[in-house]
TORKOL-4160 file (C-alpha; in steps of 0.2 Angstrom, whole numbers, padded with zeros to 4 digits, m for minus):
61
<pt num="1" X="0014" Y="m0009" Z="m0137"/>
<pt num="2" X="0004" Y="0005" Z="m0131"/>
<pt num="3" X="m0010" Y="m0006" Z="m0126"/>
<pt num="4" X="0002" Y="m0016" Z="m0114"/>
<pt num="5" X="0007" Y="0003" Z="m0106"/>
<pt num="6" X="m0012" Y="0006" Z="m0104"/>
<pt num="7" X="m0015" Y="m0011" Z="m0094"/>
<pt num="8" X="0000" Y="m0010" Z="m0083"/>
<pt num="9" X="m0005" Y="0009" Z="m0080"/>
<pt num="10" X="m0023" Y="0002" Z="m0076"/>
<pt num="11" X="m0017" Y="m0014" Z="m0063"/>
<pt num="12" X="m0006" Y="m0001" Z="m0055"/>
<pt num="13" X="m0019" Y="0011" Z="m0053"/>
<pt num="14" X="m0032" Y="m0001" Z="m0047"/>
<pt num="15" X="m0018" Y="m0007" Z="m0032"/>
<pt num="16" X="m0014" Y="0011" Z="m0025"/>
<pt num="17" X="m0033" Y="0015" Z="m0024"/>
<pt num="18" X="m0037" Y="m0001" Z="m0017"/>
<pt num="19" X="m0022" Y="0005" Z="m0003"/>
<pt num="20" X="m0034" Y="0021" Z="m0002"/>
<pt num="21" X="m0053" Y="0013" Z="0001"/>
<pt num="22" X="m0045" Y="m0002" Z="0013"/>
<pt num="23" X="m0036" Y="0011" Z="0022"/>
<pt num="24" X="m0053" Y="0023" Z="0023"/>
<pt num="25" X="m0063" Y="0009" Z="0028"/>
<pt num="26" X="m0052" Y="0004" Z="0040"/>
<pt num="27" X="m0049" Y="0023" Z="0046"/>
<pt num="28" X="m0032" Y="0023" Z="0041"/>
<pt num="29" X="m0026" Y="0040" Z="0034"/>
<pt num="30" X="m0021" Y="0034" Z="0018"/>
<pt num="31" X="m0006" Y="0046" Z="0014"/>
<pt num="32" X="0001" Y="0042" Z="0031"/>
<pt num="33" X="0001" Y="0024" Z="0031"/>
<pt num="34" X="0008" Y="0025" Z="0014"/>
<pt num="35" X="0021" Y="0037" Z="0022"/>
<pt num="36" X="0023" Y="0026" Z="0036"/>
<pt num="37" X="0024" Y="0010" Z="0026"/>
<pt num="38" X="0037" Y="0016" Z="0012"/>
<pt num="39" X="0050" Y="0021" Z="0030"/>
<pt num="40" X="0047" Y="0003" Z="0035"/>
<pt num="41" X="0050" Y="m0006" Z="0020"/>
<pt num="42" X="0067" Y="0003" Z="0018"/>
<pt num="43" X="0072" Y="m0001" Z="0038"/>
<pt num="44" X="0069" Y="m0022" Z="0036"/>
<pt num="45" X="0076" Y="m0035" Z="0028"/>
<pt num="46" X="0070" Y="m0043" Z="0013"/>
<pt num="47" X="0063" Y="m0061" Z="0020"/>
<pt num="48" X="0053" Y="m0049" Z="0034"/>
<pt num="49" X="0037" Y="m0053" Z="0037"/>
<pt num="50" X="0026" Y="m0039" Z="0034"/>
<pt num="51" X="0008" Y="m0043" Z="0041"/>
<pt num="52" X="0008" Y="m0027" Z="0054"/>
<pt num="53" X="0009" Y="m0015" Z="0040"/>
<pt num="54" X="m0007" Y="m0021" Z="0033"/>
<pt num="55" X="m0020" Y="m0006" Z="0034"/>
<pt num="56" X="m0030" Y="m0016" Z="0043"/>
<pt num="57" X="m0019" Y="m0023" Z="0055"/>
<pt num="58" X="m0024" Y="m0015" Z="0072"/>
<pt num="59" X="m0007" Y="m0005" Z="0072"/>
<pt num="60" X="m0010" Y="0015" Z="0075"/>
<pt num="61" X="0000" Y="0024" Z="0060"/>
């Protein structure tokens, strides 16, 4: 059971820093475009597509 927490923990924390180096390497400030992605997501509808918030998605945040 606790093993199962850790490697959840671990896949969840390996996906918000992979947000993090793709948004640095595409300079991207990484708590704005998580900022600006989060307000985004909550404005659309589910079936949205959602390619433009892509870090690297030529779109200034």
């Amino acid at each position: 059971m606790v093993v199962q927490r850790y490697t959840k923990l671990r896949k969840r924390s390996a996906v918000l820093l992979s947000i993090m180096l793709t948004c640095r390497s595409n300079n991207v400030e990484p708590y704005a475009y998580l900022r600006h992605v989060l307000t985004e997501l909550t404005q659309r509808e589910v079936c949205c597509d959602v390619s433009d918030l892509l870090p690297y998605s030529n779109r200034q945040v």
